[in-house]
N, C-alpha and C positions, 0 to 999 in steps of 0.2 A: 504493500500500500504506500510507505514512504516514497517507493522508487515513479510510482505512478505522479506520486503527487511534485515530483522533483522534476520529476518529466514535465507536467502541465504547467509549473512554472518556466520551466525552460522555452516548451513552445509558447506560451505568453507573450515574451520578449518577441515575438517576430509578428505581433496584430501591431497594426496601426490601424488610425483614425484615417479615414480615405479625406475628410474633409480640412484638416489640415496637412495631411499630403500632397492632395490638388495645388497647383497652384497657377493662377488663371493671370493672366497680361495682355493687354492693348499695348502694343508697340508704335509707336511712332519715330525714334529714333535709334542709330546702334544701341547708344550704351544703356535704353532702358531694359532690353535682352538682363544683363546683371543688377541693372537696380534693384534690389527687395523693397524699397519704397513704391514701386507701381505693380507691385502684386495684391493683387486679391484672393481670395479662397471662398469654396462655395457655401452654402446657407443647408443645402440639402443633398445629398449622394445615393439616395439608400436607392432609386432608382435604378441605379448602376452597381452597388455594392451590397446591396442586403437592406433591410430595416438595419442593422448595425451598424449601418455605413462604417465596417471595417474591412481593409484588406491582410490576409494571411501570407504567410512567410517569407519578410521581409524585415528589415533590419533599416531604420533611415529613408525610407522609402521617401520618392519624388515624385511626384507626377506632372511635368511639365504641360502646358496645354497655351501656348503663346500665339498670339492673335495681332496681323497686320493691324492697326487701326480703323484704315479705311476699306481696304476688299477682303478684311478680314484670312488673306492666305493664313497658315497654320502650323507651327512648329508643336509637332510631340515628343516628347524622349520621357521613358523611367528611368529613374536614378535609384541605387541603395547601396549601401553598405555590406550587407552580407544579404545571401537566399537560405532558406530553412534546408535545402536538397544538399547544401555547402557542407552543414557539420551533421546532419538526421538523414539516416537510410529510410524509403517506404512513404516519408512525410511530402506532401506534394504542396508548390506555394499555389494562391490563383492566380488566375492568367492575366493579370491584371490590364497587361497591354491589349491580349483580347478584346474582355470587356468594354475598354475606350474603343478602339476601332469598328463597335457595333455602334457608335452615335456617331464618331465625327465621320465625315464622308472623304473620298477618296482623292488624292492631289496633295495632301500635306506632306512635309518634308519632317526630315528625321535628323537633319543636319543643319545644326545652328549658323554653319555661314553661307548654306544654301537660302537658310530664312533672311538672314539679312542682305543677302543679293534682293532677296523678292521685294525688299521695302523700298530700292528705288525705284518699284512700279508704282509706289502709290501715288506717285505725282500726276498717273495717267484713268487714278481711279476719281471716276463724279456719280455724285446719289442718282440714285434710280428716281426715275418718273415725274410726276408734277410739282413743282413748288407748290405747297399751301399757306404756308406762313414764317417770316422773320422774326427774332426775336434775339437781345442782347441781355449778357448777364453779367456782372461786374465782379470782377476776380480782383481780391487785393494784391495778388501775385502777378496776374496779368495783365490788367486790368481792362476795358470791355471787350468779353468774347462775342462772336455774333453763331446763333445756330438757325439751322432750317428744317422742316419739318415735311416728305415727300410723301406724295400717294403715289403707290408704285405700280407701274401698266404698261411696262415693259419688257422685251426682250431682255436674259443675259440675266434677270432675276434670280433664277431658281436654281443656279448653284450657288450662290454668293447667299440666300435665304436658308440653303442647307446647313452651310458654315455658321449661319446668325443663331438657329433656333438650336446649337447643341450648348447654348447659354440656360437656355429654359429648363435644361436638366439640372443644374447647379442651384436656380434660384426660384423656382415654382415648386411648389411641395408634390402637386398631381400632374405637372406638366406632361402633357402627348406632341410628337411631330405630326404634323399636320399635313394635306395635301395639296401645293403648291397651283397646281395644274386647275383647280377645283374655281372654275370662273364666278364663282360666287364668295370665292374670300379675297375680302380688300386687305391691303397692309399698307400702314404709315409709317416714316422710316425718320430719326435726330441723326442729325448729325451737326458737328462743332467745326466751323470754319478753322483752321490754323495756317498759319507760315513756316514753310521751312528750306531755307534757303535761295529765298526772295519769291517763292513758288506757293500758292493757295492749293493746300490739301483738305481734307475729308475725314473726321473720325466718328464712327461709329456712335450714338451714346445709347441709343434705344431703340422697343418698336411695338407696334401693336398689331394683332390682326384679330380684322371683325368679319362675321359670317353673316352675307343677307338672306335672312327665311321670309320666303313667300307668305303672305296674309292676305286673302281672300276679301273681295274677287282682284284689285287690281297697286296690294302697296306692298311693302317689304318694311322688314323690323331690323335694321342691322344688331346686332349681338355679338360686342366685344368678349372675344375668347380669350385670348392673353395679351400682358402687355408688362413690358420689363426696361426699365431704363438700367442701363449697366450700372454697376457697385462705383465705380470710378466718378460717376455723374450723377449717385443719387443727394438726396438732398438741398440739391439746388432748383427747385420747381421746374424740374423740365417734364416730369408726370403732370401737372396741371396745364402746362403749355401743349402737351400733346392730346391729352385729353377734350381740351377746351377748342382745338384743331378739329380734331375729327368732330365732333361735336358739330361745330361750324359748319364743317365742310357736310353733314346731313342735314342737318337742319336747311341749305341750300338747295334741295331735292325734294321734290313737290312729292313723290312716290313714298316717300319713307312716312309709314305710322307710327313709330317711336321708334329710342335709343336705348337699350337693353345691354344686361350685361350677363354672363356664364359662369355661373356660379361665384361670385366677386365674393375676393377677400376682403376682411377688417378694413385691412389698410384701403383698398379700392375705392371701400364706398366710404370712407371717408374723403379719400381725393376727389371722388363724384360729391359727394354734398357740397364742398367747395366750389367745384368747379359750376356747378348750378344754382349754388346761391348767386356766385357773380353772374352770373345769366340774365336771373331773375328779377334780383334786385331794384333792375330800372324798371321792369313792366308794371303798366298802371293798375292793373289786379292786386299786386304785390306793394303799394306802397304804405308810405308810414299807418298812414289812416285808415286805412282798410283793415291793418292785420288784429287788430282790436275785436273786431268784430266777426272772427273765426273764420277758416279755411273754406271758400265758397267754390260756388259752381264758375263762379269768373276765373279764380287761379285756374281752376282745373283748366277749363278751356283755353287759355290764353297760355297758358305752357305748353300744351297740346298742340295747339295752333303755331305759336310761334318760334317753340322751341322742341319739340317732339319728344317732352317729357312727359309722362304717365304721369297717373291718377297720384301711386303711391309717393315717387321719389317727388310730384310738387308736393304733395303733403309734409315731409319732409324739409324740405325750403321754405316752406310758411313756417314751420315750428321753429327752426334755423332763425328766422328774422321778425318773428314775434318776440323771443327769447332777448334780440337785440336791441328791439323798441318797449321792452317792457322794465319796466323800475323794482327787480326783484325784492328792494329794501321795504316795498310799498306792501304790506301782506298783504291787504284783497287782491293788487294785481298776480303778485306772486301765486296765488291760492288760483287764481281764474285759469293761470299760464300751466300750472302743476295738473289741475282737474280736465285740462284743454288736452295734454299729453299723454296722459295716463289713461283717458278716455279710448285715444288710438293703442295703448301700451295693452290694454286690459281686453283686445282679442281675441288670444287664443286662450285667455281663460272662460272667456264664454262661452269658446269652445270646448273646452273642457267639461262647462257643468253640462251644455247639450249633449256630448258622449255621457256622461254620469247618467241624463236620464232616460237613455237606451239600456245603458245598462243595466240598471234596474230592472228593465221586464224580462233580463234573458240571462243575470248572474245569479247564483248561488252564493246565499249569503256570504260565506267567508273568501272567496271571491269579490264579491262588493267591497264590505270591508277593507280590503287591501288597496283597493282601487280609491275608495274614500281618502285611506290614509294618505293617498300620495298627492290628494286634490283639496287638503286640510284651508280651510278659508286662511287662518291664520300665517300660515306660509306665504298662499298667496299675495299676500297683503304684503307681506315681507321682499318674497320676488318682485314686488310690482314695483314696490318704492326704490330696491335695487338698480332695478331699470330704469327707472325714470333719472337717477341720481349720475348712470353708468352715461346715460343720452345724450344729459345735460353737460358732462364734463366735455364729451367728443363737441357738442354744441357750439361750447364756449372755445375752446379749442380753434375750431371754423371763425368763430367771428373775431378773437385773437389773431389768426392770421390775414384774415380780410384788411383790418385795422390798418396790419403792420404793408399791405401792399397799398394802401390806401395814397 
């Protein structure tokens, strides 16, 4: 037993963490090849490595995965120290390189100075397809960057989109590759103007693709599927700028019945609250004096209308800008703005007592009972004010940074 248990420390020493082994680079120039200042690491692996997102029998393990900036060409190499097969008969490491060679696709180099012959093509690489919008952001280091924002409906796309979306596996939790050829997915493309060597190149920062479903008899609902501004460019609101893009650029299309979104994370719909309070904001449905007077059939239709947002998310945006014209120190109003919110928050517990009293014609008592127990008013009341508390922090949040663009 000791021997086993000396042995499974031993093999121990040769897991790594795949997601601090990864290590991910936009290149722009040679010497960012060695800088460890422009590396990133990914958020999630287990796609590629397991739910444990660990890789076995290695020792130092590397996994390089370095990215032209602008046509994204692709250097791969593993690197380690020792393999488990080096000092353990029988023990087999995984195939690590394998595995990456089933996402990234085919053309990349394995030779660092065949990668950096390839960066002085990027002088010849420009974004795909339409301009939609300009946009500057003031770097204290550089100080004003300009980037542009593409819808892309061109030739020469779909291998350079291969190379973009094996990002999606490092920083989407559920992310899928998607089907390029499929004339019903649009895709919009950042990229960050720079110089380099009195020459206007091209870097990468983000991108989204939305999927148009047919709605009966004659509109479409575009349905943002995913959408990722790289780790290098997050934080700087170029998710709102891209967002607020497409956005625009549907709302300009008399066919579109709303802007939908595929399953949106935390984080999403909060950059959507944002980006559609600033929408909103100016339409006459939505102003100061109105919001007083509760979420009407005007908002609905006039977001609808003018901006191809649904019932729910203008609900949303009124509560958003009720919150900001209401004087919460004031308790009747505070009490009006609480019972206004919690009214939309309280739901699916109404649906809850409506399942409760189904089931009462068709449960056995101690069956009931259980069912009761997990629908106790008292909890509810507890979850509700939870929510309401939870809504209102993300709320203020929004209207915090509205301010601060103001």
């Amino acid at each position: 037993m000791a021997n086993v248990n000396t042995m499974e420390k031993k093999l121990a020493e040769y897991k790594c963490d795949t997601n601090e082994a990864i290590s991910l680079k936009l290149v722009r120039f040679p010497e960012d090849v060695d800088d460890d200042s422009t590396t990133f690491h990914p958020e999630y692996s287990h796609q590629v490595f397991g739910d444990d997102e660990v890789a076995f029998g290695y020792k130092g393990l590397q996994i390089q995965l370095f990215y032209a900036a602008g046509n994204l060409s692709t250097l791969f190499k593993v690197k380690y120290t020792s393999k488990v097969t080096e000092t353990f008969d029988c023990v087999e490491a995984d195939d690590v390189e394998g595995k990456i060679r089933e996402i990234i696709p085919a053309g990349f180099t394995c030779n660092t100075d065949d990668f950096i012959s390839l960066l002085e093509k990027e002088a010849n690489f420009k974004p795909f397809g339409t301009l939609l919008h300009t946009y500057t952001v003031h770097s204290e280091e550089a100080g004003e960057l300009t980037y542009q924002i593409h819808k892309v409906t061109c030739p020469g796309f779909r291998e350079y989109h291969e190379r973009l979306q094996t990002f999606l596996m490092w920083f989407i939790e559920t992310a899928s590759f998607i089907d390029a050829d499929d004339d019903r997915w649009d895709f919009f493309l950042v990229f960050e103007k720079y110089n380099k060597d009195g020459e206007t190149l091209y870097a990468t920062v983000g991108y989204m693709t939305v999927y148009n479903y047919y709605v009966y008899p004659d509109k479409t609902r575009p349905r943002v599927s995913q959408m990722l501004i790289l780790p290098p460019f997050q934080g700087e609101g170029h998710g709102a700028q891209l967002l607020e893009a497409v956005h625009r650029f549907y709302c300009s299309l008399p066919k579109v019945q709303d802007i939908t979104a595929e399953d949106p994370s935390e984080n999403y719909v909060k950059l959507r609250d944002y980006v559609l309070v600033k929408l909103c904001q100016g339409l006459p449905s939505f102003a100061v004096d109105k919001l007083h007077l509760g979420f009407s059939a005007d908002m609905i239709k006039e977001a609808q209308d003018k901006l191809k947002i649904n019932k729910k998310h203008a609900r949303r945006v009124y509560e958003i800008l009720r919150l900001r014209a209401t004087d919460m120190s004031d308790e009747d109003k505070a009490r009006e703005y609480r019972l206004e919110v919690k009214k939309r928050l309280f739901g699916p517990y109404r649906k809850n007592q409506r399942e409760l009293a189904k089931m009462r014609k068709c449960l056995r008592p101690e069956e009931l009972v259980s069912h009761m127990s997990q629908m106790d008013t008292q909890t509810q009341h507890e979850e509700l004010e939870k929510s309401y508390q939870d809504v209102v922090e993300d709320y203020r949040r929004i209207i915090e940074r509205l301010a601060s663009q103001a």
